[in-house]
C-alpha positions as CSV (number, residue, x, y, z in Angstrom):
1,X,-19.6,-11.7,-1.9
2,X,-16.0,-12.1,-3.0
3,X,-13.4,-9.4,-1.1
4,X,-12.2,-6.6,-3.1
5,X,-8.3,-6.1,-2.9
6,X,-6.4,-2.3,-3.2
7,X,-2.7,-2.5,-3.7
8,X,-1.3,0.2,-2.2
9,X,2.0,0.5,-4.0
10,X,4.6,3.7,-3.7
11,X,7.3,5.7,-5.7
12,X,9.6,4.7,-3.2
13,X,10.4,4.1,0.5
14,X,9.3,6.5,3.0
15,X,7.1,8.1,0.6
16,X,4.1,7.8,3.3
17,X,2.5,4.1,2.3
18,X,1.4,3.3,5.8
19,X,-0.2,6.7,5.9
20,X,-2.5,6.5,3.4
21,X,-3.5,2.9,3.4
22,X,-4.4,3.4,7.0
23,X,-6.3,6.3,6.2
24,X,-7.8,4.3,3.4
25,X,-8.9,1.8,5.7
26,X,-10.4,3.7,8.8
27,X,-12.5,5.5,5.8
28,X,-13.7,2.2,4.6
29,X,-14.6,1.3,8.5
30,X,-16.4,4.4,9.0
31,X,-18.6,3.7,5.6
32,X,-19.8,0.2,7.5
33,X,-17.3,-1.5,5.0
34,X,-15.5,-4.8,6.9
35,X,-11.8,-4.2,6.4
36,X,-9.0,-5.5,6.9
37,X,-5.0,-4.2,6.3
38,X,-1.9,-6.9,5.0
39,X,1.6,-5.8,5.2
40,X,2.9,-8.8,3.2
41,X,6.2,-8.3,4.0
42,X,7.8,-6.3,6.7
43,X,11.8,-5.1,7.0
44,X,12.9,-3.7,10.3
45,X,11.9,-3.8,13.7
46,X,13.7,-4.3,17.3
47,X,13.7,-8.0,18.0
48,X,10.5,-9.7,19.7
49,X,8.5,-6.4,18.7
50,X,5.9,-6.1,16.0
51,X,6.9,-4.0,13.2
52,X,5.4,-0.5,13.3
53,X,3.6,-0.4,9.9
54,X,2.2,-3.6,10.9
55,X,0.8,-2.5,14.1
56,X,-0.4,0.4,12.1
57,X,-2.5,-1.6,9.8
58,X,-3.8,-4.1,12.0
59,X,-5.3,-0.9,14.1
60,X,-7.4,0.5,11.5
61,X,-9.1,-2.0,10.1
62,X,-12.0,-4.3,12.2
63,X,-11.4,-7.4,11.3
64,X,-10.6,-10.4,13.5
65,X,-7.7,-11.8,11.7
66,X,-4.3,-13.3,12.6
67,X,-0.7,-11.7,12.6
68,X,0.6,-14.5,10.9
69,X,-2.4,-13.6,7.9
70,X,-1.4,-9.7,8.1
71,X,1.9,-10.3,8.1
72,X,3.4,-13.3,6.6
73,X,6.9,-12.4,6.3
74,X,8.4,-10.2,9.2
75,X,12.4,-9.5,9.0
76,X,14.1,-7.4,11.3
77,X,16.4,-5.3,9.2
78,X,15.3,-2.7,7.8
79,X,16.4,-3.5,3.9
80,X,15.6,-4.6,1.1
81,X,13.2,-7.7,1.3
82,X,15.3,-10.0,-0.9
83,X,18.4,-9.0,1.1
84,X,16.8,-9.4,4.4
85,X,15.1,-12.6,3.6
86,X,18.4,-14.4,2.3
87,X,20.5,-13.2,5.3
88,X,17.6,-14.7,7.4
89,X,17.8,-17.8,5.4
90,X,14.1,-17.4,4.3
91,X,12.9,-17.5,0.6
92,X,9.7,-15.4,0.6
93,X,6.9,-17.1,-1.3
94,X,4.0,-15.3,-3.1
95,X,1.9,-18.1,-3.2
96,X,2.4,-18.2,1.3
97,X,1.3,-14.8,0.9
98,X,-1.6,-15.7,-1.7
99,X,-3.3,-18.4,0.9
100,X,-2.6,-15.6,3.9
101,X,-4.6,-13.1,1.6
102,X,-7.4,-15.4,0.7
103,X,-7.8,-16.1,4.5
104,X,-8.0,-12.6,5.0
105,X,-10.5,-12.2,2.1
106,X,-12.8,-14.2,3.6
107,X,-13.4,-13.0,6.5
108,X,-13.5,-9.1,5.2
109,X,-15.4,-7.1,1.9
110,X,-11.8,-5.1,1.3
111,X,-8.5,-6.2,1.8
112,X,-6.0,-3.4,1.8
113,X,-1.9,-4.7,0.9
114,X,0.6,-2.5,1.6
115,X,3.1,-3.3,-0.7
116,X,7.4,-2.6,1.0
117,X,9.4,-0.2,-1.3
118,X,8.2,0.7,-4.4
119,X,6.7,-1.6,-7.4
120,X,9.2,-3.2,-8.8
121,X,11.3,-3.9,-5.3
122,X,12.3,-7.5,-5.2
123,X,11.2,-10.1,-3.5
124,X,13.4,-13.2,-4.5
125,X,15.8,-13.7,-7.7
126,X,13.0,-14.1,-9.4
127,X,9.9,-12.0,-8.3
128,X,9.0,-9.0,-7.3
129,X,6.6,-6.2,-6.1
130,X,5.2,-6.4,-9.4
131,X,4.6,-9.9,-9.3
132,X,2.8,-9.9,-6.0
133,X,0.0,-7.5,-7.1
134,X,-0.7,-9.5,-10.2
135,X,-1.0,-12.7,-8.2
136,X,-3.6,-10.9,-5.5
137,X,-5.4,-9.1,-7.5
138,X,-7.0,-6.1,-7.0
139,X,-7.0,-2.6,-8.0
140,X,-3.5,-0.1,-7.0
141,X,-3.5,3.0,-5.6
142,X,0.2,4.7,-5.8
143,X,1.2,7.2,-3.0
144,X,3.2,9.7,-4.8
145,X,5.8,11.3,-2.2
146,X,6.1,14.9,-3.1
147,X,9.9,16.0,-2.9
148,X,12.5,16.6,-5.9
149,X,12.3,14.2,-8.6
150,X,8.7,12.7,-8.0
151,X,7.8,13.8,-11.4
152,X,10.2,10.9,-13.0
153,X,9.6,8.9,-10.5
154,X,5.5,8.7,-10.3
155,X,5.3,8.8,-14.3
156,X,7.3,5.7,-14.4
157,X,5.5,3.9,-11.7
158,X,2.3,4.6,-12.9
159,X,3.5,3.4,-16.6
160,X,5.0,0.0,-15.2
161,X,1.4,-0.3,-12.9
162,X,-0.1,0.2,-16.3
163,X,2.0,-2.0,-18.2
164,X,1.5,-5.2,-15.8
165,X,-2.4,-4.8,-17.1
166,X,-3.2,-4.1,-13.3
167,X,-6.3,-1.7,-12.6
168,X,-5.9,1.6,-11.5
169,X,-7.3,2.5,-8.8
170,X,-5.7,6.5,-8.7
171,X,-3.1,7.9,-6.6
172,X,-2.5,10.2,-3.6
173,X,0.0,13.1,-3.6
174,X,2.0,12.9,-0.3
175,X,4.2,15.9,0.8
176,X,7.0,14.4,2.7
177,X,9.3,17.2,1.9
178,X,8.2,20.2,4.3
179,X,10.9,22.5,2.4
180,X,10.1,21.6,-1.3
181,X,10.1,23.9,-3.3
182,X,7.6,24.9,-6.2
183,X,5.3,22.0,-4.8
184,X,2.2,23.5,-6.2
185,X,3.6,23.3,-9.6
186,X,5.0,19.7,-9.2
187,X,1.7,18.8,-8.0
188,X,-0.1,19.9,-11.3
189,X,2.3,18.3,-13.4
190,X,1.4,15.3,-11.8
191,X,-2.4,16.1,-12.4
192,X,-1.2,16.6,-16.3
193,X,0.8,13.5,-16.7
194,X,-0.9,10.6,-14.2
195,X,-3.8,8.9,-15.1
196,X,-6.8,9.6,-12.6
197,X,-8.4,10.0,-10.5
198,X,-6.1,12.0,-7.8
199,X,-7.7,10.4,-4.3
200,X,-6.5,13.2,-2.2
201,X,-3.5,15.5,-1.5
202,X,-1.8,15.3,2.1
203,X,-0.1,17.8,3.8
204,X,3.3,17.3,5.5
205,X,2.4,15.8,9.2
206,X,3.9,13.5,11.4
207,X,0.5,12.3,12.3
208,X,-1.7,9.7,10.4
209,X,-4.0,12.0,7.7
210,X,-7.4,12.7,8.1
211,X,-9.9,10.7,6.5
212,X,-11.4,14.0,4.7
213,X,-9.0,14.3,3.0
214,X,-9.3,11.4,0.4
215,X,-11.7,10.2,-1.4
216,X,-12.4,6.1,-1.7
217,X,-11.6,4.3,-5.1
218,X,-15.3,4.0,-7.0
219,X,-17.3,1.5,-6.5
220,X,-15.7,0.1,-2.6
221,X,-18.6,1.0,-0.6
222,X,-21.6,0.5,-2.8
223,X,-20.0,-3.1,-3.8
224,X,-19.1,-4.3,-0.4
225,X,-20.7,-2.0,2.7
226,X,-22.0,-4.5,5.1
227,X,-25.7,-5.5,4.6
């Protein structure tokens, strides 16, 4: 059986993607599905140490799979891919990252990709975010950080996700901002103006979410649960 891929793409940075594709993942685990989690690209970490999204990732799932698969491209400055790779003297290539995927594909029923940044964050001159999700595959889930200006923000992701003739998966609405105000209002708006289905809503927390609160894309555990 061929692995199934979720993009896990944001509105922005720190909007809470390592949160909820984590949580995505231990769900899948607990529902006997073999997973496994890729951070395809990773800015910022103290030299010599793994980067903490990474480490995140690679905990959750249960599959035996190397960091060099998980993580193709590790920089340690915490900007922009693009920037990070060219002051590194790297050019980051999605088809490294395509081979890296299909290793972890066949070794798992569900590969999770945590994009960096949101979907249209480059990756070279030339590609992007965008690019990298339409060359693995895969349906997206976009993390919607709740603070001021999501509304704009999430509409116009979701259209671009749209536009690329990617599947959608759904979204999750992230509260990042403990203070915002009139969240419960920005929160229906978003249930008005973004395609389905809503996978969960996460309260502000330091910690990594509950897996009871979401709810798995349809058709991941009846497709790919372990026989």
């Amino acid at each position: 059986m061929t692995a199934r891929t979720l993009f896990v793409t944001g509105t922005d940075t720190g909007v809470g993607k390592t949160r909820i594709a984590s949580a995505l993942i231990r769900l899948l685990v607990a529902q006997g599905v073999r997973t496994v989690g890729m951070k395809p690209v990773a800015a910022g970490a103290e030299p010599g140490q793994l980067n903490e999204d990474v480490a995140v990732l690679r905990a959750a799932g249960d599959v035996d799979a190397s960091l060099a698969d998980i993580n193709p491209y590790a920089f340690d400055a915490a900007i922009a891919p693009h920037i990070a790779a060219q002051q590194a003297g790297v050019t980051i290539d999605i088809e490294v990252i395509a081979a890296a995927h299909a290793r972890l594909a066949s070794r798992a029923d569900v590969v999770v990709v945590e994009g960096a940044g949101g979907w249209r964050v480059p990756l070279s001159d030339t590609t992007d975010m965008a690019d990298l999700a339409a060359r693995l595959g895969g349906a997206v889930v976009l993390v919607v950080g709740l603070r001021l200006g999501c509304l704009n923000h999430a509409v116009l992701t979701a259209e671009a996700i749209r536009n690329r003739g990617l599947p959608w998966a759904g979204w999750v609405a992230n509260r990042i901002d403990p203070h915002m105000t009139s969240a419960a209002e920005n929160l229906a708006s978003l249930h008005l103006r973004l395609p389905g289905p809503c996978l969960g809503v996460e309260p502000y927390s330091s910690e990594l979410p509950s897996m009871s609160g979401l709810t798995l894309p349809a058709g991941l555990v009846s497709q790919n649960s372990r026989e």
